[in-house]
C-alpha positions as CSV (number, residue, x, y, z in Angstrom):
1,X,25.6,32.9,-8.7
2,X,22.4,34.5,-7.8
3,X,20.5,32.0,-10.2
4,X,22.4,29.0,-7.9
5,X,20.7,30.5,-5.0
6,X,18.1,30.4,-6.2
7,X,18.0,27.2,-7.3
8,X,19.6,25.7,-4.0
9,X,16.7,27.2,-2.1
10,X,14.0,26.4,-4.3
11,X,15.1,22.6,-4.2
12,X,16.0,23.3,0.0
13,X,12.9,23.7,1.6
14,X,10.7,20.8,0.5
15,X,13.8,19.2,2.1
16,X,13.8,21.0,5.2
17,X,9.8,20.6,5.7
18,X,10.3,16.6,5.5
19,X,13.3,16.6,7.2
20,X,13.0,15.2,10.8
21,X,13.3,18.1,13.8
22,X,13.1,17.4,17.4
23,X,10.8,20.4,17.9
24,X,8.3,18.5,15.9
25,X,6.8,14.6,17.1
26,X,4.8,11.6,17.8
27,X,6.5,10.3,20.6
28,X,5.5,7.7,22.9
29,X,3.2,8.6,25.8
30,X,2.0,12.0,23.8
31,X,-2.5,12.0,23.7
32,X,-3.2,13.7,20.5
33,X,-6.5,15.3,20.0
34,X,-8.4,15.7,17.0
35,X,-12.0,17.6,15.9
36,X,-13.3,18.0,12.5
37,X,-15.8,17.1,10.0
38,X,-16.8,13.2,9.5
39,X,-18.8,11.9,6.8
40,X,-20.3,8.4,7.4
41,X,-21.2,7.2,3.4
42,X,-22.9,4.0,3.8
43,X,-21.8,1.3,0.6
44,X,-24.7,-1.1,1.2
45,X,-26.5,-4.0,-0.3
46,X,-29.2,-5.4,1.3
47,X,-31.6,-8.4,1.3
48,X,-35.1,-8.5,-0.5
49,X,-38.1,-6.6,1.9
50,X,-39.3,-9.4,3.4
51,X,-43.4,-9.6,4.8
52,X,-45.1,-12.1,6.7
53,X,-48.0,-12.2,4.5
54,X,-45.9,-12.2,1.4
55,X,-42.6,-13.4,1.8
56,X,-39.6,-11.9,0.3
57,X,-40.6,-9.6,-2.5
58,X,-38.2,-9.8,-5.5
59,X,-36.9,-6.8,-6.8
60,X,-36.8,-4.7,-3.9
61,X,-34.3,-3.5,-1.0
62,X,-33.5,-0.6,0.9
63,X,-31.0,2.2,0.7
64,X,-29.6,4.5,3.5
65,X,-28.4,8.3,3.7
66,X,-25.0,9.8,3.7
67,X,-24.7,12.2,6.7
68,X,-22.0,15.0,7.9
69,X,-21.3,15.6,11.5
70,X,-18.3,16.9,13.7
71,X,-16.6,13.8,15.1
72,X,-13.6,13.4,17.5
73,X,-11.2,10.8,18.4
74,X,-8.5,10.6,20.7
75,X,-5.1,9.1,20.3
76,X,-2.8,7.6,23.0
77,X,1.1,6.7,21.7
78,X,2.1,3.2,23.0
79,X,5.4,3.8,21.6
80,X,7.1,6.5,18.8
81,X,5.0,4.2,16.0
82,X,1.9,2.9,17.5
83,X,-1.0,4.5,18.8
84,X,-4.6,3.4,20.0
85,X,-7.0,5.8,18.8
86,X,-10.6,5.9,19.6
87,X,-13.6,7.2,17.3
88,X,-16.4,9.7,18.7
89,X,-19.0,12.0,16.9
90,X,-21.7,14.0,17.3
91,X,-24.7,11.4,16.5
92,X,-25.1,10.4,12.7
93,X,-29.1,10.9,11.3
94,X,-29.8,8.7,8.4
95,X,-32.7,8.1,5.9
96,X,-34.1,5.1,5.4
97,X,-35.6,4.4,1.9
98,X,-37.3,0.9,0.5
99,X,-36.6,0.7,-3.1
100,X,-38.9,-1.5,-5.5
101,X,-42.6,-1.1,-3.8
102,X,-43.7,0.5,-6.8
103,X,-43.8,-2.7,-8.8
104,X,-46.4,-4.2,-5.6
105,X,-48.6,-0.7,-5.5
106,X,-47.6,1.0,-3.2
107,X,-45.7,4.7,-3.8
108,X,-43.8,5.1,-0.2
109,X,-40.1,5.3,-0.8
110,X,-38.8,7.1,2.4
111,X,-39.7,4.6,5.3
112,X,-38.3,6.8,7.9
113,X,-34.7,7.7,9.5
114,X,-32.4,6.6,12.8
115,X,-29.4,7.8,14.4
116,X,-26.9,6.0,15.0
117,X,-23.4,6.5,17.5
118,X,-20.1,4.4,15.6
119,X,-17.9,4.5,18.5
120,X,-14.2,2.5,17.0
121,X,-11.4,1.5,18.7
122,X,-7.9,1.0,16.2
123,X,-4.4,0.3,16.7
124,X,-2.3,2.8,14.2
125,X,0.8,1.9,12.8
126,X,2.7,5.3,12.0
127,X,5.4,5.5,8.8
128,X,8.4,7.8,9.2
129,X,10.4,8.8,12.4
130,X,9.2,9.9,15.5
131,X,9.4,13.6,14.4
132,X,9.0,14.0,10.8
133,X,6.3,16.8,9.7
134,X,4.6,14.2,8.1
135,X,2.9,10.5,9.9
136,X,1.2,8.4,7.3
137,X,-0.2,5.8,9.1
138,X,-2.7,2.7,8.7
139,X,-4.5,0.5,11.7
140,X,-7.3,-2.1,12.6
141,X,-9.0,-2.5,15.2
142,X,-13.3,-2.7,16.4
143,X,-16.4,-1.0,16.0
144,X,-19.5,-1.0,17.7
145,X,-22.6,0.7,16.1
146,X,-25.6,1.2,18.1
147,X,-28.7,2.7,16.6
148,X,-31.7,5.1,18.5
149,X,-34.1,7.6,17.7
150,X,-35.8,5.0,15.0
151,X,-38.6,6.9,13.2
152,X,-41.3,5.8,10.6
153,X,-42.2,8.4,8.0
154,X,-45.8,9.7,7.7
155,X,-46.6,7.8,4.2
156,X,-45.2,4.5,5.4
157,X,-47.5,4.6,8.4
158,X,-50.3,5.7,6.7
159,X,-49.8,3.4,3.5
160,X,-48.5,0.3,5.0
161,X,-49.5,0.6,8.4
162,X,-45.9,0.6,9.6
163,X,-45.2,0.7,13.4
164,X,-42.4,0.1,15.7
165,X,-39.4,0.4,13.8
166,X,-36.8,-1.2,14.6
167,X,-32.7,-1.3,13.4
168,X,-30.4,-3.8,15.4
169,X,-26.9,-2.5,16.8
170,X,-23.7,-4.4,15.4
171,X,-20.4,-5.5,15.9
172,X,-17.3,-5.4,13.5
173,X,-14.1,-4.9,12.0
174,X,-12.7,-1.9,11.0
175,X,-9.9,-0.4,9.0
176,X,-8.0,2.6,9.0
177,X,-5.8,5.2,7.4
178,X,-5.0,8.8,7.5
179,X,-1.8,11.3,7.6
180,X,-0.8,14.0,9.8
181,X,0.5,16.8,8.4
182,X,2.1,18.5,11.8
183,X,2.2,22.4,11.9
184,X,4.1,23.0,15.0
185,X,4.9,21.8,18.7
186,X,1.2,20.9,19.3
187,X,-0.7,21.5,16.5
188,X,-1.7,19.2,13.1
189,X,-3.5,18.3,10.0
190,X,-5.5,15.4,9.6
191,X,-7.1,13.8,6.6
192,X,-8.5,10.2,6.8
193,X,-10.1,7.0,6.6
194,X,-12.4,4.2,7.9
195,X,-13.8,1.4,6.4
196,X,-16.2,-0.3,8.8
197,X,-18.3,-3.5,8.5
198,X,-21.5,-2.3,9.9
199,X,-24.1,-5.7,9.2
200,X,-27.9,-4.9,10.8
201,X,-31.6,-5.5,10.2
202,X,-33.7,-3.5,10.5
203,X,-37.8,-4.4,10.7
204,X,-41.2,-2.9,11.6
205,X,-44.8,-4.3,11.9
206,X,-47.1,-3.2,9.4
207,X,-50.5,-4.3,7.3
208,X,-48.9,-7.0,6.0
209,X,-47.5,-8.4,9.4
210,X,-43.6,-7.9,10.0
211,X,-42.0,-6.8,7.5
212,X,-37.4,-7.2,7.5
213,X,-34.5,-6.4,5.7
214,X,-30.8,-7.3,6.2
215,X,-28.3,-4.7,5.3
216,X,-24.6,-4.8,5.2
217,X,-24.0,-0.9,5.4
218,X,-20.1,-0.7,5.9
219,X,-19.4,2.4,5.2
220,X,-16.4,4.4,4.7
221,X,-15.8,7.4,7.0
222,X,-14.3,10.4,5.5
223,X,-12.4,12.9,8.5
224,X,-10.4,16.4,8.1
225,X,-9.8,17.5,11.3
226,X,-7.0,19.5,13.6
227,X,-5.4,18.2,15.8
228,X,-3.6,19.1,18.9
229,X,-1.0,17.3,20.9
230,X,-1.3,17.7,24.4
């Protein structure tokens, strides 16, 4: 008998965790508030380095940075499944780096770096009821990047005489998808997911005139965070 106890328990409280419980919920008017770590890992391609003097130079492109910073986002339930959830972080500092120059003479690789603010606007479709421990859910919705604090390396403006850089904001979809994993009246785990199409050019002057590449960066956006309902 004590074996079946055993047994009965053992299998019991996985059962009881995903069981739904009033004490426990995403219900409709709650603001839940999340911190943690975001990653921002860029998956880009990019055009050829283009010059005025030159044209496009084959072979060549650019390549950005991953970066870590403490993001935040906000979400706001419409109903008990559907929630608008906005995107903030501490600003994102990425290098910049031209790939290919060697083959034309010249040895910079790092052209410089830029921040860069990714604030994102989704509407979240949450699985399970409106109190289970765990909220799987997935969303679309916009993102606008806007990029600052451009910055030229030494070697690139002492090599190829580069000045005034420059990286264009952008516009663009983006996806979602994360769980909550809640602990308690108010509090939760989060793990999650963006993909966002982030499209910009970026340019500078230099020796050889202007010099531009095109780069679709969309990255994904990694976030672990805790969250509290308020």
């Amino acid at each position: 008998m004590k074996s079946f106890n055993k047994i009965v328990t053992t299998l019991a409280v996985p059962l009881i965790l995903l069981a739904p419980t009033s004490a426990f919920s995403h219900e409709a008017g709650d603001i839940i508030v999340r911190v943690g770590a975001t990653s921002v890992n860029p998956d880009e391609s990019t055009t050829l380095i283009d010059t005025a003097a030159t044209g496009a130079l084959p072979s060549t492109g650019a390549g950005v940075s991953n970066n870590l910073q403490l993001g935040l986002n906000l979400v706001y339930m419409v109903s008990d499944s559907l929630g608008v959830e906005v995107l903030a972080a501490t600003p994102f500092t990425h290098d910049l780096k031209a790939k290919g120059l060697s083959a034309y003479g010249f040895s910079t690789t790092g052209l410089g770096s830029v921040d860069h603010l990714p604030p994102t606007v989704t509407l979240n479709y949450f699985l399970g009821g409106a109190n289970s421990l765990i909220r799987p859910y997935v969303g679309v919705g916009v993102n606008y990047t806007t990029f600052f604090s451009e910055d030229l390396s030494y070697r690139a403006e002492t090599e190829l005489g580069a000045r005034s850089l420059d990286v264009d904001d952008s516009y663009g979809i983006a996806y979602r998808a994360g769980v909550d994993f809640v602990l308690g009246d108010h509090w939760m785990l989060n793990a999650s997911a963006w993909k966002i199409d982030i499209d910009t050019d970026v340019s500078f002057g230099s020796a050889l005139g202007k010099v531009q590449v095109g780069a679709e960066l969309d990255p994904w956006v990694y976030m672990i965070s805790l969250g509290y309902k308020l």
